[in-house]
C-alpha positions in Angstrom: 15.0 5.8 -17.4 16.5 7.9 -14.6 18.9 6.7 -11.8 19.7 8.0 -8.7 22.1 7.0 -6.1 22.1 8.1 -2.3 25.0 6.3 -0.5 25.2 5.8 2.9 27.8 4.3 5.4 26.9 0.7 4.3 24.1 1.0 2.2 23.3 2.3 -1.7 19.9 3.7 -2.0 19.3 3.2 -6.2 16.1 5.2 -7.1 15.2 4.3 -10.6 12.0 5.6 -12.5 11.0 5.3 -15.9 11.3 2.4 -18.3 13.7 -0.6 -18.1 13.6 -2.3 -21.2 16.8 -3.4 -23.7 18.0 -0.2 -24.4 17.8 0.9 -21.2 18.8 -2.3 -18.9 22.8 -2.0 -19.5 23.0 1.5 -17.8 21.3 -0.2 -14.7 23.2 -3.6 -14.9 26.3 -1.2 -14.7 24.8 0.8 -11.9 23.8 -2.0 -9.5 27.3 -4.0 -10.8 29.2 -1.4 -9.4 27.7 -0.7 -5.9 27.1 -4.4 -5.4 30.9 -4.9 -6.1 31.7 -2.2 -3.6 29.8 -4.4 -1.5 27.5 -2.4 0.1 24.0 -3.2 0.3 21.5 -2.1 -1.7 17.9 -0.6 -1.6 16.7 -0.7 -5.3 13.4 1.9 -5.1 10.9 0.9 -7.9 8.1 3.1 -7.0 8.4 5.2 -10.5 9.0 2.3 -12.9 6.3 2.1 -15.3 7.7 -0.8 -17.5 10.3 -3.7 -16.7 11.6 -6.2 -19.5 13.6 -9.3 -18.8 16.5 -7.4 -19.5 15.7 -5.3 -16.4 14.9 -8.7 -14.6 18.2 -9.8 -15.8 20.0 -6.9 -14.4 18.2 -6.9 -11.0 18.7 -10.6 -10.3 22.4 -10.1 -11.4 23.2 -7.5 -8.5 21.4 -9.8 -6.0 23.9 -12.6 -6.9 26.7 -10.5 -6.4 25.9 -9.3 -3.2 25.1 -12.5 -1.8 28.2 -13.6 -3.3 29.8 -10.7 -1.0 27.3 -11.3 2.1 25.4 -8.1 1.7 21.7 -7.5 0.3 19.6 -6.0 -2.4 16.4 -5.5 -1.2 13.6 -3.8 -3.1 11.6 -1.4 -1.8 8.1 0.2 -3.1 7.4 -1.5 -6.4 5.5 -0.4 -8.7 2.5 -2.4 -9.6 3.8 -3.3 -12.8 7.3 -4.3 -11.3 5.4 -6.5 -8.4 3.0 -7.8 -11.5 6.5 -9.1 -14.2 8.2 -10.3 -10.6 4.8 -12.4 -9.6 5.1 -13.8 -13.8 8.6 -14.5 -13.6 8.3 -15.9 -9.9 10.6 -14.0 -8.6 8.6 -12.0 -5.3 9.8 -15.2 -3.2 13.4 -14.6 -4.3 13.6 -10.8 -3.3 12.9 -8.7 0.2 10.4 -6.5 -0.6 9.4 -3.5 1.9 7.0 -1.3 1.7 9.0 1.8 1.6 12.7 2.4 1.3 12.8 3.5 5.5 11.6 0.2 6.6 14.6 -1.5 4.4 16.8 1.1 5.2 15.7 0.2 9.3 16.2 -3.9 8.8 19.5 -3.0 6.9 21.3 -0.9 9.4 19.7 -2.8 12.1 
């Protein structure tokens, strides 16, 4: 798994790519705890995940507490197919914004 984080005034981009599975899933819990407790929001891009576990569930669903817990969001943007196919299993699309691309969350965020 790879991470990548492009900060901006009030927003964290997170770029991740790769697999997010047990081994995996604490490095990202720590990433997204950290900018969601700097309360900032946050554009999670999933476009180059090719596998999610629970654990990366876990982790994901985490952040979003915390930033609502701070008034900010995590919105995902560009999910993979396989991320969009374990977030329809889990039921979990209706509980996340999803855009199609990390401008047009970027353009609701700083709106």
């Amino acid at each position: 798994m790879n991470i990548e984080v492009d900060s901006r005034e009030d927003v964290d981009i997170v770029t991740v790519s790769g697999r997010i599975d047990s081994s995996t899933s604490p490095e990202l819990d720590s990433t997204l705890s950290e900018h969601a407790e700097a309360r900032k929001h946050i554009i999670l891009e999933l476009s180059g995940v090719d596998y999610m576990s629970s654990a990366g569930i876990r982790a994901i669903v985490s952040a979003l507490r915390t930033c609502n817990k701070h008034r900010r969001k995590l919105v995902l943007a560009h999910p993979s197919s396989r991320v969009s196919e374990v977030l329809q299993l889990a039921g979990l699309r209706s509980v996340f914004e999803i855009y199609d691309s990390t401008g047009a969350a970027l353009g609701i965020l700083q709106d």
